[in-house]
Each structure stands twice: as structure tokens, then as C-alpha cells.
C-alpha positions as CSV (number, residue, x, y, z in Angstrom):
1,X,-5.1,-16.8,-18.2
2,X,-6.4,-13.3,-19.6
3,X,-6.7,-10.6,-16.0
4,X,-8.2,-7.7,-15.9
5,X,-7.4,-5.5,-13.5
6,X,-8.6,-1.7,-12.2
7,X,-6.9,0.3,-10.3
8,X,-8.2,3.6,-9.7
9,X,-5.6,6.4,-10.4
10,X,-2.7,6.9,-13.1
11,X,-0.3,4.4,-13.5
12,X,2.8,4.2,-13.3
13,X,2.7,4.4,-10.6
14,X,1.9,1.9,-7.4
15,X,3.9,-0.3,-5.5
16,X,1.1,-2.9,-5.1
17,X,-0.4,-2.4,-8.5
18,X,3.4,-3.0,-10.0
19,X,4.1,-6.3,-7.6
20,X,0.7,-8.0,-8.6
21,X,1.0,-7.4,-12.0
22,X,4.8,-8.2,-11.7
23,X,4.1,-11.8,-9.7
24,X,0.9,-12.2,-12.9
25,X,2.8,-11.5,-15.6
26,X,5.8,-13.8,-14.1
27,X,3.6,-16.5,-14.0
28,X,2.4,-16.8,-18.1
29,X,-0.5,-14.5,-17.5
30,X,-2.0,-11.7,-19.7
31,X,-2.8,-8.7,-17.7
32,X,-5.2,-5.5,-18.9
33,X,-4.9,-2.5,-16.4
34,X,-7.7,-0.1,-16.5
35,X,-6.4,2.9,-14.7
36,X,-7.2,7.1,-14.6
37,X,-5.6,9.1,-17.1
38,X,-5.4,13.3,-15.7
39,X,-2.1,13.2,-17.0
40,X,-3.6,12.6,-20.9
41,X,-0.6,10.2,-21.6
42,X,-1.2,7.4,-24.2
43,X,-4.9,5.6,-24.0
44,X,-3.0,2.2,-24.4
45,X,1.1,0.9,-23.4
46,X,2.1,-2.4,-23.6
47,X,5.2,-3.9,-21.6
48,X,5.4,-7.8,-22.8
49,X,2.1,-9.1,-20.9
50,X,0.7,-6.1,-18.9
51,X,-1.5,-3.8,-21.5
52,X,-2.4,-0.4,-19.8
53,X,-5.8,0.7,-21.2
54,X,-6.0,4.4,-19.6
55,X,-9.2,7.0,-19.8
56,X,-9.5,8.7,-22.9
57,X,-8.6,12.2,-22.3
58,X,-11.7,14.6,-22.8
59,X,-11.1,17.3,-25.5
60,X,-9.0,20.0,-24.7
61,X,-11.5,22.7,-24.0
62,X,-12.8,20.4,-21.7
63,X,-9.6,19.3,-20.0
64,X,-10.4,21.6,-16.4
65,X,-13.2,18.8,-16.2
66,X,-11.0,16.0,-16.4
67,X,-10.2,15.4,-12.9
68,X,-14.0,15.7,-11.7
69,X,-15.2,13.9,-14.7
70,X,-12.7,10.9,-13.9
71,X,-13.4,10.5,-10.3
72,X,-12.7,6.7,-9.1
73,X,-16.4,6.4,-8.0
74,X,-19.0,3.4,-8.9
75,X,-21.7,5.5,-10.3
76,X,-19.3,7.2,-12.9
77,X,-20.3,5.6,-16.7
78,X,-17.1,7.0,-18.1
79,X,-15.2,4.2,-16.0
80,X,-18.2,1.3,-16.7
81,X,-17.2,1.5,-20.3
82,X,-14.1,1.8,-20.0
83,X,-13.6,-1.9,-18.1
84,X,-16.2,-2.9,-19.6
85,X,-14.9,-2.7,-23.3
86,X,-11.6,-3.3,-22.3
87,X,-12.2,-6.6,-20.6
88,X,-15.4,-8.0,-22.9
89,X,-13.2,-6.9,-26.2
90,X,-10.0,-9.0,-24.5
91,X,-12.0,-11.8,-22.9
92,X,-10.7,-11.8,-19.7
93,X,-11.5,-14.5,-17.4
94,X,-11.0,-13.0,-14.2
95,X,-11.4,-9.3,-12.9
96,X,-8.8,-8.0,-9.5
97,X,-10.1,-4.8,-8.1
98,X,-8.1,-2.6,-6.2
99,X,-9.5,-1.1,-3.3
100,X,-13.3,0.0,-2.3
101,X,-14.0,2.9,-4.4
102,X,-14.9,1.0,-8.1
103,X,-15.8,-2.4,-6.6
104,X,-19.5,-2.5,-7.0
105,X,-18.4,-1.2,-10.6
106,X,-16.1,-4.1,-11.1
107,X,-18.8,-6.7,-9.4
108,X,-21.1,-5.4,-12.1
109,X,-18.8,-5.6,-15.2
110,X,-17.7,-9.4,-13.9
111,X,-21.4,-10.7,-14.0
112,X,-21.8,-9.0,-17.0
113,X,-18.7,-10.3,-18.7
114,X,-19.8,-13.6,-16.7
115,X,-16.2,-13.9,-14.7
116,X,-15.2,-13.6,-10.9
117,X,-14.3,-10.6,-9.1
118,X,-11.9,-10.3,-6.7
119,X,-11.3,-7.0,-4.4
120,X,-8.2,-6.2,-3.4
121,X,-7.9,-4.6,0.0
122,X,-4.7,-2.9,0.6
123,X,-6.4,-0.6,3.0
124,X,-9.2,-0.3,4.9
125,X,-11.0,2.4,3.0
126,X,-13.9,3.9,5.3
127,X,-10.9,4.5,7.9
128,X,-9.2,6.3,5.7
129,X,-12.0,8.8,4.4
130,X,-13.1,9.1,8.5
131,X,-9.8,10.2,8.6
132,X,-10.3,13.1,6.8
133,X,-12.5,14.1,8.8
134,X,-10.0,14.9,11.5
135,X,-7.6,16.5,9.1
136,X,-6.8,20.4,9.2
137,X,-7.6,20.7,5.1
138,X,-11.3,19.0,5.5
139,X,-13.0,20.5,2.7
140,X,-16.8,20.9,2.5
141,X,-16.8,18.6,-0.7
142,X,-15.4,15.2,1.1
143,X,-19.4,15.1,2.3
144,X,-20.3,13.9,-0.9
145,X,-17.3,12.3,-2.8
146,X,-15.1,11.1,0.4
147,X,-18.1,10.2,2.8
148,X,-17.0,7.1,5.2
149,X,-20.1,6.5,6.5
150,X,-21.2,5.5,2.6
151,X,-18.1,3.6,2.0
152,X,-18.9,1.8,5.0
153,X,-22.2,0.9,3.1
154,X,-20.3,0.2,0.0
155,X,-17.8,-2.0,2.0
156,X,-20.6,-4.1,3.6
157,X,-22.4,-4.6,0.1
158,X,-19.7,-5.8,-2.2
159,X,-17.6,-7.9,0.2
160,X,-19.9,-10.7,1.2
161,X,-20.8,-10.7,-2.8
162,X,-16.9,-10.8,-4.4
163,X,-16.0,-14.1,-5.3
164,X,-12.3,-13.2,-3.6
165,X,-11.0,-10.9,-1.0
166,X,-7.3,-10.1,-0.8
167,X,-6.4,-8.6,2.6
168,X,-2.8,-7.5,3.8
169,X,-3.0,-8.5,7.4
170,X,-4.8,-11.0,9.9
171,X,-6.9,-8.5,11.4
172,X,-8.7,-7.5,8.6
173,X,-9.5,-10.8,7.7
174,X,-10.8,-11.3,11.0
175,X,-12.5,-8.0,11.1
176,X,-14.2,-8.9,7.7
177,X,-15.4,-12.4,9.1
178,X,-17.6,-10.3,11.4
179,X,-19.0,-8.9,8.2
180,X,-20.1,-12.0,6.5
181,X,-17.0,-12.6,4.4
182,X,-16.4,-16.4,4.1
183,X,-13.3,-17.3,5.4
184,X,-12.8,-19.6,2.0
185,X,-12.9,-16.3,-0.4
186,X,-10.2,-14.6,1.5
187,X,-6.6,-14.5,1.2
188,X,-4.0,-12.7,3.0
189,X,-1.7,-11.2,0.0
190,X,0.2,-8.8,2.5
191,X,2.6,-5.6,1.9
192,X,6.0,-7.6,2.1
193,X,8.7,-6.7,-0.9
194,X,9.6,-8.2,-4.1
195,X,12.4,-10.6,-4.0
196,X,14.9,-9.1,-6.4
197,X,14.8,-5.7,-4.2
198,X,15.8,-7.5,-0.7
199,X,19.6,-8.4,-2.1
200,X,19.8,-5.0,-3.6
201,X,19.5,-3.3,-0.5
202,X,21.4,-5.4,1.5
203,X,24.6,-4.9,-1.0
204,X,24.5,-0.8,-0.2
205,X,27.4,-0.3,2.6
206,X,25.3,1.6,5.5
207,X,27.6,4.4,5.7
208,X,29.4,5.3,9.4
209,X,28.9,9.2,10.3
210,X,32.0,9.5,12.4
211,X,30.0,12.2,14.8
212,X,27.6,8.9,16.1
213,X,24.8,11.1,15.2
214,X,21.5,9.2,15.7
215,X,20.1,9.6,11.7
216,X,16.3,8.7,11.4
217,X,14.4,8.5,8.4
218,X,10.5,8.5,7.0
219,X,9.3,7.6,3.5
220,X,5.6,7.8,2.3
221,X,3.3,10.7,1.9
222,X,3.0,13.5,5.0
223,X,-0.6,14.0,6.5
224,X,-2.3,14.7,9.2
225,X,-2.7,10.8,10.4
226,X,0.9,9.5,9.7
227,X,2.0,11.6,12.9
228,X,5.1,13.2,12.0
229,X,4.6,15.9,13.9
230,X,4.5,13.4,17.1
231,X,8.3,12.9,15.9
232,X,9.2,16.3,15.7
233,X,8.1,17.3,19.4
234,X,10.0,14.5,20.8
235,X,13.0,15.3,19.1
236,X,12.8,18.9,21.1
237,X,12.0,16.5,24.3
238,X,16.0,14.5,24.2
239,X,18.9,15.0,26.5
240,X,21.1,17.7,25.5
241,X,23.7,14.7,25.1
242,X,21.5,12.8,22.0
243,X,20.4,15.6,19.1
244,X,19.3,12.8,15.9
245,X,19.0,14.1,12.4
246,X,15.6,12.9,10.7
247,X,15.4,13.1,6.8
248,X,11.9,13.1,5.2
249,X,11.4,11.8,2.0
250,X,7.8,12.3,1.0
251,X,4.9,15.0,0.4
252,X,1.2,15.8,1.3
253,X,-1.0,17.8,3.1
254,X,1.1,17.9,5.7
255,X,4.4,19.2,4.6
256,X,3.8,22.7,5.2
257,X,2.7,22.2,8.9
258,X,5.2,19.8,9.2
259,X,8.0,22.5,8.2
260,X,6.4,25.1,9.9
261,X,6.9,23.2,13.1
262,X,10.1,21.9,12.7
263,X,10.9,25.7,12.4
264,X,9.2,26.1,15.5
265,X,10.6,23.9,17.7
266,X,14.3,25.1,16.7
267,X,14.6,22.2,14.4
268,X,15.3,23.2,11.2
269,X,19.2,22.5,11.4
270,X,18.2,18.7,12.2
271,X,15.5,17.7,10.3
272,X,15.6,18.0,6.5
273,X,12.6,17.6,4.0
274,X,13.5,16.4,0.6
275,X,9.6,16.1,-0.9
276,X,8.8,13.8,-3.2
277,X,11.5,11.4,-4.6
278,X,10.8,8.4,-7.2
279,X,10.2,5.3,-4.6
280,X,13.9,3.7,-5.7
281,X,15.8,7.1,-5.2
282,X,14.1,6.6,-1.4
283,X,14.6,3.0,-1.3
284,X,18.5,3.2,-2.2
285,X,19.1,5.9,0.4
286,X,17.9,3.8,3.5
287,X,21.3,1.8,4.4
288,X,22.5,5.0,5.4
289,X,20.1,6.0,8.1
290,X,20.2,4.2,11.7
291,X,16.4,4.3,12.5
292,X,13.1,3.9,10.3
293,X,10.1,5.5,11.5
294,X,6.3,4.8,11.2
295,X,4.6,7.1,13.6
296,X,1.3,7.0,12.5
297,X,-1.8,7.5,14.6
298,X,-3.6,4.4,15.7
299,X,-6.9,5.3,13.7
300,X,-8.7,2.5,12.0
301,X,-7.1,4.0,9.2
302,X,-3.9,1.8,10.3
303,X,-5.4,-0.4,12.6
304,X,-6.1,-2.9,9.3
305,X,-3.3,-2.6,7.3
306,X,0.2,-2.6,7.3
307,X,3.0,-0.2,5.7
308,X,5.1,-0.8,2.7
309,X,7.7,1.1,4.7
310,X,7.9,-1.5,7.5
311,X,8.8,-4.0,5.2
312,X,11.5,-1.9,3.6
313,X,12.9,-0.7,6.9
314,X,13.1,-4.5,7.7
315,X,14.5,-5.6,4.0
316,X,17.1,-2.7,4.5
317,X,18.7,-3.6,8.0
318,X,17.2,-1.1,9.7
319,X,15.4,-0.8,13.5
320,X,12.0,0.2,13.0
321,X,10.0,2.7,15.3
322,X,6.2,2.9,15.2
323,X,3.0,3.4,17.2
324,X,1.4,0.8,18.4
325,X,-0.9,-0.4,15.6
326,X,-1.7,-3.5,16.0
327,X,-0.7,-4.9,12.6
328,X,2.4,-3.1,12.9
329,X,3.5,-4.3,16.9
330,X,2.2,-7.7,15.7
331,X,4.7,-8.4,13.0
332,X,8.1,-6.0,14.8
333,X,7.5,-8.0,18.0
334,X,7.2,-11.1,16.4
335,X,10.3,-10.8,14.7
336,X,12.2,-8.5,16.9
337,X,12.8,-5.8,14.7
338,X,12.3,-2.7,16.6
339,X,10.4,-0.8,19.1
340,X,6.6,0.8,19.6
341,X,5.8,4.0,21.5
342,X,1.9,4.3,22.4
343,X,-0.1,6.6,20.3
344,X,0.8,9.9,20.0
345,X,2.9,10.4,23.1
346,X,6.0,11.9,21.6
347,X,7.4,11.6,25.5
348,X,7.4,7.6,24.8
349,X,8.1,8.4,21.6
350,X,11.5,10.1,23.0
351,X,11.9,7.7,25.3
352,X,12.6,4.9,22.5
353,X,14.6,7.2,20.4
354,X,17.3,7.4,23.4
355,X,17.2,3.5,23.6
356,X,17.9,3.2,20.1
357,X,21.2,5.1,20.4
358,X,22.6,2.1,21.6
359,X,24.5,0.6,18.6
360,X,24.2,-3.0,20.1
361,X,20.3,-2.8,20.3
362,X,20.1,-1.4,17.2
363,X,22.6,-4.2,15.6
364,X,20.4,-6.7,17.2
365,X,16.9,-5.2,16.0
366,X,18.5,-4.5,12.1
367,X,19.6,-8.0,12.0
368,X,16.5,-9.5,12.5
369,X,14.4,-7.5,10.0
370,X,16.3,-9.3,6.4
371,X,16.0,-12.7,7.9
372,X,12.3,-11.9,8.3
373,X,11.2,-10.6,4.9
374,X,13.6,-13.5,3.3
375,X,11.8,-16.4,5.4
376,X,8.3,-15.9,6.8
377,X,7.4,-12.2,5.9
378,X,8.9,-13.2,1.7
379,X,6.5,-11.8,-0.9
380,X,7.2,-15.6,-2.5
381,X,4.5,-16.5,0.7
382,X,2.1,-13.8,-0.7
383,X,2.4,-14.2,-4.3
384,X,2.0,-18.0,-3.9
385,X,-1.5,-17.0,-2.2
386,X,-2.1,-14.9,-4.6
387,X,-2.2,-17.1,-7.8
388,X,-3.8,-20.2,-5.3
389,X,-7.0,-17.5,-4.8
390,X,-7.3,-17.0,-8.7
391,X,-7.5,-20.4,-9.1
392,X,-10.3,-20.6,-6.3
393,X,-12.3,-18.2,-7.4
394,X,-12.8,-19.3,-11.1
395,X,-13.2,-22.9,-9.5
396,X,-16.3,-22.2,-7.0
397,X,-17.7,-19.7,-10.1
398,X,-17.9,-22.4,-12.2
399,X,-14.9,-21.4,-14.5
400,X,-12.1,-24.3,-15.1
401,X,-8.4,-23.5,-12.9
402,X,-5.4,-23.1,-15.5
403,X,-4.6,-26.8,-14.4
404,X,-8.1,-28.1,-15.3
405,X,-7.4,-26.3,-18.8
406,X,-4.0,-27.8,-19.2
407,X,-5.7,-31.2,-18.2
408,X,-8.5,-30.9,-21.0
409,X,-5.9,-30.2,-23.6
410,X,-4.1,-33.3,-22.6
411,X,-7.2,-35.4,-22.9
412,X,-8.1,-33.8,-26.2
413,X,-4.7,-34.2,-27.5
414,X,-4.7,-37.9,-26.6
């Protein structure tokens, strides 16, 4: 089968992008990514099946535009005819869509091209633009090109019309039911990891720090709704008898008030910010930490989705503690892999921290997070849901399923 595929910043990179293209390309398919291109790197890079097709760069005395000009939004031309050359020139049969921002764009190149379109929700978008609303950096411009209250719009008008809907958790499929979503166009194709990355992980030695210092860790980006600084004040809330390190590993908007208050609070000889590392550097470094963290606020941001990071906590052996998002206290109670403190209360927050410096809890929550993400919470479970919906979708538009076409070359053959 011949995919096209749109994804709405550079690439590399994306952890989602690279594990559906990954589980497509395993599988005998071609796959064209359409993706933005402010870095001006080459307009087209093939690796065996996946051909990245990025933006033309504009010419160099108009390169300050580029970013503006190349803004993942539905009305922009620049990225119509981009999918739509890329995909009517390779004949692709079925379009995936990543995230809210260029669906009605990609619903409008499929009927053209006269192939399905199926949107892949890896967040819940209008959450995360109310978000910035709430933010410290709000600026003036998110009005127009970050409103929620128009992606909401956007999200209620393209759903119901996709011919497939790819959520990451339960509740979103629920919440989208609500919306008119048929149950039959939606698939749960969740955060979990690849495979090939859980053995990796399990093979790094967690390293013993002969002081039984507490060491916490945090990957992903820092900003205002992923509540670090809920960590940081109840680290200055412990007994004088538990004093955890936490390491950061990750930037954002955030990083600077996140320093600044670590200073604060006397932190600064506990807590140590490394910025932005390549996603392997951070993933090879968790086996020697005691503690994952995912303190984000319970906005509806995170209320309908669920974090790489649990999954890698989980893969790597480690305890995981989080707020009390649903998706997230769903899936660590259920398996029994770590702990929840209610939303921003860094005294509860505190309060779990101590409990985790027990080494046999924490043996008993680490244990249970690789025997989780090797049996029910496998990617194998997502990617085999993934290439079922393809299938679906070209069958109820019309199109013929791989296996019909296999069939019809049988027949012919005979």
C-alpha cells in the first residue's frame, strides 16, 4: 500500500511520527511524509520505504518569513500543494493525519485525490491551546493562530467526517463518541514503546548510589502545565532525614522559572537541569534513577492523553509518580506501577515522595511496569490496531483491503 502521511513540524524528529512510520514501513508499506521544513534541509530523503517530502525553503531574502509563512494551519496554500502534489504525483491510497491543526487540509486533499483520511490524535488539541492561556508567556498573537475555542470548531467539523480516528486512550474515545464519532472509525493506537527498545533498557545495570539518596527524574519539554514546579516545592516540604536529587532532562518555556525557583527554594545543589538531550541519550540514562515523575496539571490538556514518559518509566523499571489524570491513574493503578498525588498539591506530592523511599515498595512498583508494556500495554497491541483501521477505512470508502488485492491477483493469475 502507497501512505501518505502529514505531520506538521520538521522531521526527524517525533516519537509517534517515527513508530507509525516504523510499524508501516515493517509491514511492506510505502510511506510519503509531508512535514515543515524552517530548518531548509533537503526537500526530499529517502530511508528504504519512508520518502520525506519537506517544504521548499523560500528564497533567502525571504527566509525571516519562513516560520510565519509555514504555519501548520488549514487555510495555508503553501501546505495544500505541497500534500497535494506529493500524494496525487505518488498515488497514495490512504492519507494519516497527525493531530488537529492540518486535518480539514488533509480531508480536503483525500476527497480530492479520492482516498480515506484518517486523523491521528495523539493529543487533545483545543486543551492544549486553552492551556496557553494560563501560561506566564501568553502572547497577544495565540488569539489568532493558537485560538482553542476555533480548534474546538475545527475538532467538531473534521472528526465526525474522517473515515478513521486514532486515539491514545479510552477516554478520548469515549469523549469523541459524545461528539458524533462512530465508534466503528475509531481505534485506540496508544503511546506504549516500540519493542526492540523494552530489552535495551532492561539490559542497563540501575546503578546503586551507596549514600541511598532518593534520585528522581523528568523527561519531556518544561512548561507551565507539566507542573514541575509542584515538584520542586515539595522537595523543600521533606523531613530533614530524606533530601532526593531530581535530574531534568528537557527544555521549554518553563526552564527559566523552573531554575529560578529551584534557586529559590535552596535547591540548586539537588536538582540539576541538563536541557535538551536527543530522546535516546534520555532514554539510556533512566535505569539509574529510582523514581520517574509526571507531575503535570490535570487540565484537559492531559486529561485525554497519555505520556510517552509513562510508558518509558514503566519499560525501564522504574516507580512512576504522577497527578491524578485520569488516563494516567487509570493505566499505574491497573498495573501497579506507582503512585498519584492529587493535582497540584506538592504536600501530597511530598507525602508520596517519602513513601517511595522505601526500597521494597519501590521494588514492587518497578517490577510491575516491564511486565506491563511486554504483555497488555505492548506497542505489538497498538500497531496490530493500527494496520486493522487502514484496512477499515479503505474498505467502508469503497477502496479494496491489501488482502482483497492479494485475492484479485490470485484469481487473475489463475
Amino acid at each position: 500500500m502507497i501512505i501518505g502521511k502529514i505531520w506538521d513540524s520538521e522531521y526527524p524528529w517525533d516519537v509517534r511520527v517515527e513508530k507509525v512510520c516504523h510499524t508501516l514501513t515493517e509491514a511492506g508499506h510505502e510511506v510519503h511524509l509531508v512535514c515543515r521544513n524552517r530548518g531548509r534541509a533537503p526537500v526530499r530523503e529517502a530511508h528504504d520505504r519512508l520518502i520525506i517530502h519537506r517544504m521548499k525553503p523560500l528564497p533567502a531574502l525571504f527566509r525571516a518569513l519562513e516560520g510565519p509563512l509555514s504555519f501548520p494551519a488549514f487555510i495555508n496554500p503553501r501546505w495544500y500543494r505541497l500534500a497535494r502534489r506529493v500524494f496525487g504525483e505518488r498515488a497514495v491510497e490512504i492519507i494519516i493525519c497527525r493531530d488537529l491543526p492540518l486535518a480539514p487540509l488533509a480531508l480536503a486533499v483525500g476527497r480530492a485525490l479520492g482516498c480515506p483520511v484518517i486523523v491521528d490524535l495523539a493529543e487533545h488539541y483545543p486543551g492544549v491551546l486553552r492551556d496557553l492561556y494560563n501560561r506566564h508567556d501568553f502572547r497577544l498573537v495565540n488569539l489568532v493562530v493558537r485560538n482553542p475555542w476555533l480548534a474546538a470548531l475545527v475538532e467538531r467539523w473534521t472528526l465526525p467526517r474522517a473515515d478513521g480516528v486514532w486515539v491514545v486512550v479510552e477516554e478520548m474515545a469515549e469523549r469523541l463518541a459524545t461528539m458524533g464519532v462512530p465508534a466503528s472509525r475509531m481505534s485506540i493506537v496508544s503511546n506504549t514503546p516500540l519493542p526492540d527498545r523494552i530489552p535495551r533498557l532492561g539490559a542497563i545495570p540501575r546503578s546503586e548510589d551507596q549514600t541511598g539518596a532518593l534520585r528522581l527524574v523528568y523527561l519531556g519539554n518544561v512548561e507551565w502545565s507539566r507542573g514541575l514546579p509542584t515538584v520542586l516545592e515539595a522537595l523543600s516540604l521533606l523531613p530533614p532525614n530524606i533530601r532526593p536529587t531530581l535530574d531534568v532532562f528537557g527544555d521549554g518555556s518553563g526552564l527559566a522559572r523552573a531554575r529560578r525557583s529551584a534557586e529559590s527554594r535552596g535547591l540548586q545543589d539537588r536538582v540539576t537541569f541538563h536541557g535538551r538531550v536527543s530522546y535516546e541519550t534520555a532514554l539510556e540514562s533512566l535505569p539509574q534513577f529510582d523514581v520517574g515523575l509526571i507531575p503535570h496539571h490535570v487540565t484537559d490538556q492531559w486529561e485525554w492523553t497519555v505520556q510517552n514518559k509513562l510508558f518509558d518509566y514503566m519499560a525501564a523499571g522504574l516507580p512512576v509518580l504522577a497527578s491524578a489524570m485520569r488516563p494516567a491513574r487509570r493505566i499505574i493503578e491497573t498495573v501497579g506501577c506507582g503512585l498519584v498525588f492529587s493535582d497540584r498539591n506538592a504536600g501530597e506530592c511530598a507525602a508520596r515522595i517519602v513513601q517511595l523511599a522505601d526500597p521494597v515498595l519501590r521494588s514492587t512498583l518497578g517490577t510491575a511496569g516491564p511486565q506491563a508494556v511486554q504483555g497488555p500495554y505492548s506497542w505489538r497491541h497498538d500497531a496490530r490496531r493500527l494496520l486493522t483501521s487502514l484496512e477499515s477505512a479503505l474498505g467502508a470508502f469503497g477502496k479494496s483491503t491489501p488482502s482483497q488485492r492479494k485475492l484479485d491477483v490470485t484469481v487473475s493469475a489463475q
